[in-house]
C-alpha positions in Angstrom: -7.2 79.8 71.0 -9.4 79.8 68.0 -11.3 77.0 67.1 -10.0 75.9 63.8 -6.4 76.1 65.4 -7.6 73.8 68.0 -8.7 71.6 65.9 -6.1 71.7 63.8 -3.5 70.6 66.4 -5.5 67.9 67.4 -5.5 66.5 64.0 -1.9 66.9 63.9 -1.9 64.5 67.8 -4.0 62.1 66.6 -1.5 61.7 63.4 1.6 61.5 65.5 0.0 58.8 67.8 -1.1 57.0 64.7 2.7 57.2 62.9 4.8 56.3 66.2 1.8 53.1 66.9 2.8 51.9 63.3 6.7 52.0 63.5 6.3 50.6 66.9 4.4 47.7 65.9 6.0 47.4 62.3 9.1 45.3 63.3 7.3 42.4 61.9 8.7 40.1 64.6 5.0 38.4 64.9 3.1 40.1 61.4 3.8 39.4 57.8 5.5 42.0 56.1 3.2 41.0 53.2 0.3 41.5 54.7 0.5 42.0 57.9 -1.1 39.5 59.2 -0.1 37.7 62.1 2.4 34.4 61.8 2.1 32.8 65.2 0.2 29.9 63.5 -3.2 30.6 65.8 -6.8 30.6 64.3 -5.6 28.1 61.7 -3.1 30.7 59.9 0.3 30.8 58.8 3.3 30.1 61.3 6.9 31.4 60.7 9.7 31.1 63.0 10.5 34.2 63.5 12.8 34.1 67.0 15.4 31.6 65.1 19.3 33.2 65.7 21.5 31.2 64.2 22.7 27.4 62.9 24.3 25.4 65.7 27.5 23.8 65.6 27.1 20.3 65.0 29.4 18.4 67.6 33.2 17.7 66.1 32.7 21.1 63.7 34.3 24.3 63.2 32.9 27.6 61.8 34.7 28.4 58.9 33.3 32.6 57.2 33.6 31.9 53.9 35.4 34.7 51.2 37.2 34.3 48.4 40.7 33.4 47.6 43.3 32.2 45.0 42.5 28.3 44.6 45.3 26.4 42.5 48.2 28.4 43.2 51.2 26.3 44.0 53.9 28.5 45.6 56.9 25.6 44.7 55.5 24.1 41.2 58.6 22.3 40.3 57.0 19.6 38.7 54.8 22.7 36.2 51.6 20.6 36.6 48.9 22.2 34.4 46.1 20.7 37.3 47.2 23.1 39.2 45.9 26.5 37.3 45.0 29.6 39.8 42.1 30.9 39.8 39.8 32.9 41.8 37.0 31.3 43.7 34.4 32.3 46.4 33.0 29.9 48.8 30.3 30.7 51.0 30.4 30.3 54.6 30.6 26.2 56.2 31.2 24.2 58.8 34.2 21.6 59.0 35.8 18.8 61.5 38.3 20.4 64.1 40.1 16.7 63.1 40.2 14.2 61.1 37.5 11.3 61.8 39.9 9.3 64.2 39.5 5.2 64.9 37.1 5.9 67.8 35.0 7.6 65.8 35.2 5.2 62.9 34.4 2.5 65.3 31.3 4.0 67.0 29.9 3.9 63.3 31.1 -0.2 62.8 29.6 -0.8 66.3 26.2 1.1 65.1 26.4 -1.4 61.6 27.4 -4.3 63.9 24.1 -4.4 66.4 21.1 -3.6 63.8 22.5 -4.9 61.1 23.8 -8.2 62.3 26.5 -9.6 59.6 25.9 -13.3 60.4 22.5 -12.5 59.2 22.6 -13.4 55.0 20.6 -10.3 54.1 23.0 -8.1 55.9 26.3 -9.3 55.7 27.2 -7.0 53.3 26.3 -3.9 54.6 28.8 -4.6 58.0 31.9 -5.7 55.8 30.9 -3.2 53.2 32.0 -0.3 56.0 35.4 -1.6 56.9 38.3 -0.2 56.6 40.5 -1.8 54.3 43.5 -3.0 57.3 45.7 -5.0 54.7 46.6 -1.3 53.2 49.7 -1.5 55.7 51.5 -4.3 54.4 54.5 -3.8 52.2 56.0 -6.1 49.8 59.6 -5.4 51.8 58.3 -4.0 55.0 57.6 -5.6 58.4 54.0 -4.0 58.9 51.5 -6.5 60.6 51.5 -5.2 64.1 49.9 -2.3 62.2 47.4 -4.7 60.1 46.6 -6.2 62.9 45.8 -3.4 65.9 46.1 0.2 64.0 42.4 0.3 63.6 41.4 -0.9 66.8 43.9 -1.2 69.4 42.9 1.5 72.3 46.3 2.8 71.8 45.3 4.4 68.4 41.7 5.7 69.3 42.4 8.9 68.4 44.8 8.4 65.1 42.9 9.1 62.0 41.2 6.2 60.4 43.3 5.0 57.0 41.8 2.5 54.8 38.6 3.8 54.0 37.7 4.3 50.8 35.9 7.8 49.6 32.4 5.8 49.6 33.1 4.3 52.9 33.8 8.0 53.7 30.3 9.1 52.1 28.4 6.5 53.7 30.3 7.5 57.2 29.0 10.8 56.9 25.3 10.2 55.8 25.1 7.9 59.1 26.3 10.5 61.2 23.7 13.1 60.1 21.2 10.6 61.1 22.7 10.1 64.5 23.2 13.7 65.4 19.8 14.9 64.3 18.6 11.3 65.9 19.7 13.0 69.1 18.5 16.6 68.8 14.9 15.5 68.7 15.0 13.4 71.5 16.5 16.1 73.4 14.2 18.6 72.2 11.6 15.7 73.3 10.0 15.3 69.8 10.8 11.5 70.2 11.3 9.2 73.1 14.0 9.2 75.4 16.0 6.5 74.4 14.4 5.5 71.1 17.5 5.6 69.5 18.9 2.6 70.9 15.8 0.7 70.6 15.8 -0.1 67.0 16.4 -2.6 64.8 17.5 -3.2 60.9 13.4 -2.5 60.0 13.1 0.4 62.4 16.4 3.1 61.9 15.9 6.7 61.6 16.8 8.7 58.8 16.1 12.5 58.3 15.4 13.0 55.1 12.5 9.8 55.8 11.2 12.1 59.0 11.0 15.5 57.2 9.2 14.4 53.7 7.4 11.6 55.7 7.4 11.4 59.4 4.6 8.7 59.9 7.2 6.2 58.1 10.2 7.0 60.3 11.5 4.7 62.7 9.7 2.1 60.5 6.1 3.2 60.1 3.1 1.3 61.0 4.9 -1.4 58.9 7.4 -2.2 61.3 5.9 -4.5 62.8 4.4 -6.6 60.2 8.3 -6.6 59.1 9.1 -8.5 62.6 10.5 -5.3 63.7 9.2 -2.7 66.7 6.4 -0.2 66.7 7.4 3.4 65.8 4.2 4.7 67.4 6.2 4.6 71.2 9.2 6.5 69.8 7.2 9.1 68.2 6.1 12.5 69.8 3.9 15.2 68.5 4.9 18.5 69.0 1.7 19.4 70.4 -2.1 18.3 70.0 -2.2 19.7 66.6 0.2 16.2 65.9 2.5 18.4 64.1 5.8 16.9 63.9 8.7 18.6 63.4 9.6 20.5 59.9 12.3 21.9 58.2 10.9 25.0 58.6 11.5 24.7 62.2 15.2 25.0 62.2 15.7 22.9 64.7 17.5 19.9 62.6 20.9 20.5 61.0 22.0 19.9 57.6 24.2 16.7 56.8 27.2 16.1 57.2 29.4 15.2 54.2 32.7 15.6 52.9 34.0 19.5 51.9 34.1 20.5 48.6 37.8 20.5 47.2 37.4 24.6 47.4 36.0 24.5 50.5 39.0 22.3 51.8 41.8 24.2 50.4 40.0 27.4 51.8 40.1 26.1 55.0 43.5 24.7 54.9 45.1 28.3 54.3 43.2 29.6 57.5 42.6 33.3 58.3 46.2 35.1 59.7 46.3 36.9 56.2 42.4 36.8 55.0 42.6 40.4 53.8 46.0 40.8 52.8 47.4 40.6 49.6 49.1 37.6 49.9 46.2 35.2 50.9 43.9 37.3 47.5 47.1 36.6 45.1 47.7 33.1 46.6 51.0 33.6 48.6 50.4 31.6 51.2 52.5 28.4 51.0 51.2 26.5 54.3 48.2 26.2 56.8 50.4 28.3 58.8 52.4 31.6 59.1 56.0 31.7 57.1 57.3 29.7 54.3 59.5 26.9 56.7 58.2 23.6 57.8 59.9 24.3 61.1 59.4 26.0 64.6 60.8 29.6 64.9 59.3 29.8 68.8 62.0 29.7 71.3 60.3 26.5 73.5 60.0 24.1 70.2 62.5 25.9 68.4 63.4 23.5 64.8 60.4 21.0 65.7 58.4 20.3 63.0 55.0 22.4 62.5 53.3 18.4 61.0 53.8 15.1 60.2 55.3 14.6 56.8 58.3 12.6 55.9 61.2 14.6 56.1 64.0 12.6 53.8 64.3 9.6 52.2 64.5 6.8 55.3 63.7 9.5 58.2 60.3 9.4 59.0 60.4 11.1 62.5 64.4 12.4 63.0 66.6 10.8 65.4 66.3 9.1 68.4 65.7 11.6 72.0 64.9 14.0 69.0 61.7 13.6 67.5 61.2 16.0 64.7 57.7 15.6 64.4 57.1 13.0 67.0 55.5 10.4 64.6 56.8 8.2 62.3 53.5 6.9 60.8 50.4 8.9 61.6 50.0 11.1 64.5 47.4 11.5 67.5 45.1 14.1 66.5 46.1 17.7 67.8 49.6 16.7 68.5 50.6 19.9 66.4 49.2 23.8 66.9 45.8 24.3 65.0 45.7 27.2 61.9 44.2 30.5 62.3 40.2 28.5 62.0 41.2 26.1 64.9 41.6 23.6 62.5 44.0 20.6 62.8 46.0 18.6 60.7 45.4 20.5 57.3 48.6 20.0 56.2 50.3 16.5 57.0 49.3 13.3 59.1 47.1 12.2 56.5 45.7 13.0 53.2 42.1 13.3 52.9 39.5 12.8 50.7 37.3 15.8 49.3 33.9 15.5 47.6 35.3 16.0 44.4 35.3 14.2 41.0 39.1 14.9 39.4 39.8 16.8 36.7 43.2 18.1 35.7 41.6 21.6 35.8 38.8 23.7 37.9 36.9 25.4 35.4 36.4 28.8 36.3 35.1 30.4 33.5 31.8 28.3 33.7 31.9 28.5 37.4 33.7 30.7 40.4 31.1 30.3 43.2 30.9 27.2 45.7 32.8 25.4 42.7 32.2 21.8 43.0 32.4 18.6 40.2 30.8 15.8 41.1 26.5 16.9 40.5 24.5 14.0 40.5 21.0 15.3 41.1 18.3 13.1 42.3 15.0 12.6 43.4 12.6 11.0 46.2 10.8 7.6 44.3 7.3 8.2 44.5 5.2 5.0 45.0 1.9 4.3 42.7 -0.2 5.3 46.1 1.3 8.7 46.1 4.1 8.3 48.9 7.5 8.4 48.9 9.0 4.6 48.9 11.1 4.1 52.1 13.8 1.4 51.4 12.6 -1.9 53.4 14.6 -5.0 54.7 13.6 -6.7 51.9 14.2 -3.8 49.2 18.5 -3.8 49.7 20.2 -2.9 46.4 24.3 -3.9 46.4 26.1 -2.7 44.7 29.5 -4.3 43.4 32.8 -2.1 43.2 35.5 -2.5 40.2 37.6 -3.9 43.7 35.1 -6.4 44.7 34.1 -5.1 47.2 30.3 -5.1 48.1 28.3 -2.1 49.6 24.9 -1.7 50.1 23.6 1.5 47.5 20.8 2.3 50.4 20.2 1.7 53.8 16.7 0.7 55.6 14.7 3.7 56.5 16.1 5.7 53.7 13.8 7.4 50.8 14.8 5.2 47.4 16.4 7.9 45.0 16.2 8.1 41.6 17.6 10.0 39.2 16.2 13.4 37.7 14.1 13.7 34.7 12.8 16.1 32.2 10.2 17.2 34.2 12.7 18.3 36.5 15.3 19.6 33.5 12.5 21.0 30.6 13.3 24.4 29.3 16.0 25.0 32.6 19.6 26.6 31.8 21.7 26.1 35.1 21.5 22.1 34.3 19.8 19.6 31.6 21.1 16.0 32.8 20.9 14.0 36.2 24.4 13.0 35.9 27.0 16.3 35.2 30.3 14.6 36.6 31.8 15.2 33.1 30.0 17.9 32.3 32.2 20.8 29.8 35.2 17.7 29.7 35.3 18.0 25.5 33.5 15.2 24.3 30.4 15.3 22.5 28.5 13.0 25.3 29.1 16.3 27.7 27.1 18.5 25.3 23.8 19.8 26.3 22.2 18.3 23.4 24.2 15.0 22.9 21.8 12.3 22.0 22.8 8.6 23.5 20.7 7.1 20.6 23.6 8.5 18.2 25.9 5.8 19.6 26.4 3.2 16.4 28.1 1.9 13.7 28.0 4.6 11.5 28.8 7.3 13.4 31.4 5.4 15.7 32.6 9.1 17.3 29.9 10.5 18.5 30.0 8.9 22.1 34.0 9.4 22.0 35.0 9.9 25.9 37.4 12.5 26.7 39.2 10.3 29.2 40.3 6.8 28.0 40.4 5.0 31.2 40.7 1.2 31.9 37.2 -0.5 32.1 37.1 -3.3 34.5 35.0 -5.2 35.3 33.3 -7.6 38.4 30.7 -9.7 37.6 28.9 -12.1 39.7 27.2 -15.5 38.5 24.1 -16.7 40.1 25.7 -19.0 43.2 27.3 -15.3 44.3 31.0 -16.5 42.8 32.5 -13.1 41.8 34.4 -13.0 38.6 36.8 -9.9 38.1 37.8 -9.3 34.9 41.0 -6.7 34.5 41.0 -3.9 31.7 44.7 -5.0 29.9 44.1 -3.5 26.8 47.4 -1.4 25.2 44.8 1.5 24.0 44.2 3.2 27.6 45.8 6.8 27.5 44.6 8.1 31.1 43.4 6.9 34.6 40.8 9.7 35.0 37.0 8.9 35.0 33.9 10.0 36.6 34.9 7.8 39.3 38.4 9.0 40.3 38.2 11.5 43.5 40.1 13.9 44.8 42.1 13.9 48.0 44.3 17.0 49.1 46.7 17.9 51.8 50.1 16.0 52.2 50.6 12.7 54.5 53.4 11.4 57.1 54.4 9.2 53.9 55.2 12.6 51.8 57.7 15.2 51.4 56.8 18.4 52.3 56.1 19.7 48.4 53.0 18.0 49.4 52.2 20.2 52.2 51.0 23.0 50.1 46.8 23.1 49.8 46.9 23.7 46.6 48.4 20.3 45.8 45.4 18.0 44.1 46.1 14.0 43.6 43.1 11.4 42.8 42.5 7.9 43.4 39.5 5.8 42.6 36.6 6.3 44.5 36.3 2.5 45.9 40.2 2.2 46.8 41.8 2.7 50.0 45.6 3.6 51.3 47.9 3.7 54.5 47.6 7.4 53.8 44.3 8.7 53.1 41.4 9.6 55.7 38.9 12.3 56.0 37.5 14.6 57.9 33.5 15.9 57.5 31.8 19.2 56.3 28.5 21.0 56.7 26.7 23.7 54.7 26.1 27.0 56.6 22.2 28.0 56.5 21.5 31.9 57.3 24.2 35.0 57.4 27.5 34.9 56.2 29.0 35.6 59.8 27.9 34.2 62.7 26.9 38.1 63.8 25.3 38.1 60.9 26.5 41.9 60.7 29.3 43.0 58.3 33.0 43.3 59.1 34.5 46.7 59.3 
């Protein structure tokens, strides 16, 4: 062989060796594909989690691949409601309750209230009562209902009946507790804190998540704690490793809260899967969570049962004795009927339930068709004067007083104080230009962009003209803690809808089965409670679309 060739060929080797090294190593499982340096965090450099596969399922929840669907579209709209407009929508993949929160459940939370925050204690008296359900929403003018007053919520014989009574706060506040709890528990079984440290803690000393991700050295208290009579967080905390690293959000190891769907997200679930990509679930033809357009068993073993709890004529609750149509007469266990097609229970019946959603007689799709959702109130952490986030102390416990009476506490101890956004957060941005957008496109001039609060006077008496008329009333309280209410009778009120008015969806065992259909919207102000109403939790999906993360064929 001639030399040149020789060489030749063996430029040609060295090239191949050099091209198959770098696709071999170019996976970027352990490099940047930036710059390829390495990401392991060693030698003081940049760490990534690169072997992360996929959010868990927070305990209770249900996967739920998001899509898009006809929202609004009421299959038997004999009453013509204009609230009830289709439209399309997309929602992105989420997580949601397999039930509705049940008694036990509620009464873990009370129990949780009742030991660190000790109601016969003045400064927290509040924050117990504040979370009870509201029992005396059984009684009836003309009904005998006390044995239900009295043991509904607690009796052992209703531990797994969906919680009534709780208002869509109570509701909120349910859920923000839970997050803590779960995510409580992941770290000490990851062993980032101590084993058992989340019984050992008192009103100065609870863990919040938000409190350990922004500013871990305060959770659990800080080195405060203990000037604050409470116990030291230093022998609940663990470092990761020597580098005192605790950890971070960029971890993936916490979840994301819990809180109540979005109404989209609600009705999307509701409808289940057992037509995703037919026409009739894309046109909004599917009248009920299940298959069919008949409230009633076609299956041979329960043939004419009733597929959920609803009242079925005026006076029959539950059928005939030996014959139970739906087995219930009030509510019903949970899972005493067949799930839909996302394993979900209960979508349609037992109970309405509240949805995260401030009412408006119509879902504006032309601003909006993605993860709609009214209700926006963006915030921010307080920052202190020494540079640090302000953690909400024993001593720092804003109540707030409902238009009911009712008293809840706006924070809890060990939370970050929030406050509202401001223009450095809002200057020259186009997606949104207030802290508050609850009303935001309703007609009136305050729900402009650039409405100007200052413009409120004498002479120009329109220019803060609400769109919704509401009642205002009002609860005041004088300085020896006597509550005054003061009840909105004026003759001028033309609506009920304000920026406090939710949503709550699905039909209960007191409705007919018009009620039934998911697309059916009703509201109710946020502090109130009913025989009726419950709730069931959500959670935001992080990552892929499907839990393969690879698309459907």
């Amino acid at each position: 062989m001639k030399p040149h060739l020789a060489l030749k060929m063996l430029a040609l080797a060295v090239i191949s060796l050099s091209v198959a090294s770098c696709s071999k190593s170019n996976d970027y499982k352990d490099s940047s594909r930036g710059t390829g340096w390495k990401v392991d965090g060693k030698n003081g450099g940049f760490k990534l989690k690169t072997d992360y596969e996929e959010q868990a399922t927070g305990p209770g929840l249900v996967f739920v691949e998001g899509g898009t669907f006809t929202m609004g579209k009421v299959q038997d709209d004999v009453m013509h409601d204009w609230n009830n407009s289709p439209n399309q929508q997309h929602v992105q993949s989420f997580y949601i309750d397999e039930t509705e929160v049940t008694n036990g459940m509620y009464l873990e939370y009370l129990d949780y209230l009742k030991k660190v925050f000790p109601p016969e204690e003045e400064n927290y008296r509040n924050i117990y009562k504040g979370a009870l359900p509201d029992t005396l929403v059984w009684r009836n003018r003309l009904g005998f209902n006390e044995t239900m007053t009295e043991n509904y919520l607690r009796h052992p014989a209703y531990a797994n009946y969906p919680v009534v009574g709780v208002s869509w706060i109570q509701a909120v506040e349910y859920a923000n507790w839970r997050s803590n709890r779960v995510n409580e528990l992941i770290l000490e079984e990851q062993g980032f804190t101590a084993r058992g440290a989340r019984f050992d803690v008192d009103a100065s000393s609870t863990f919040d998540t938000e409190t350990y991700l922004n500013a871990p050295t305060l959770t659990y208290g800080g080195s405060d704690s203990l000037a604050r009579g409470g116990k030291s967080s230093e022998r609940r905390m663990k470092q990761n490793d020597s580098t005192n690293i605790f950890v971070q959000r960029s971890d993936g190891v916490l979840l994301p809260n819990y809180r109540l769907p979005t109404e989209a997200e609600w009705e999307y679930a509701a409808l289940g899967l057992t037509e995703l990509r037919s026409y009739n679930v894309y046109r909004g033809r599917k009248k009920y969570p299940w298959d069919g357009s008949y409230t009633r068993s076609s299956s041979r073993r329960t043939r004419g049962d009733h597929l959920a709890n609803f009242k079925q004529a005026d006076g029959d609750y539950g059928g005939i004795s030996g014959w139970s149509d739906d087995n219930a007469d009030i509510t019903a266990e949970v899972k005493s009927y067949e799930p839909n097609d996302f394993g979900l229970y209960d979508m349609a019946g037992n109970v309405s339930e509240w949805v995260a959603d401030v009412y408006r007689p119509i879902v504006d799709d032309e601003f909006n068709d993605f993860n709609y959702y009214r209700g926006n109130v963006y915030t921010k952490n307080a920052i202190g004067e020494d540079g640090k986030v302000k953690v909400v102390t024993t001593d720092s416990i804003v109540y707030d007083t409902l238009a009911n009476g009712s008293i809840i506490a706006r924070d809890l101890p060990g939370e970050i104080l929030q406050v509202p956004v401001d223009e450095d957060e809002t200057y020259l941005r186009t997606q949104f230009s207030t802290s508050d957008n609850r009303n935001f496109r309703d007609g009136d001039r305050r729900s402009t962009r650039y409405f100007e609060s200052f413009n409120d006077d004498a002479e120009n008496p329109e220019s803060g003209k609400k769109m919704y008329n509401s009642p205002q009333h009002r609860v005041e309280q004088d300085s020896a803690g006597t509550i005054e209410r003061r009840y909105d009778d004026s003759n001028n009120r033309t609506s009920l809808i304000n920026d406090e008015v939710r949503v709550y969806k699905g039909g209960s065992w007191r409705d007919r089965a018009y009620w039934l259909d998911p697309a059916q919207r009703r509201f109710l102000p946020q502090g109130m409670a009913t025989d009726d109403i419950g709730f069931r939790c959500a959670m935001s999906r992080v990552g892929s679309k499907s839990k393969t993360g690879k698309r459907a064929r």
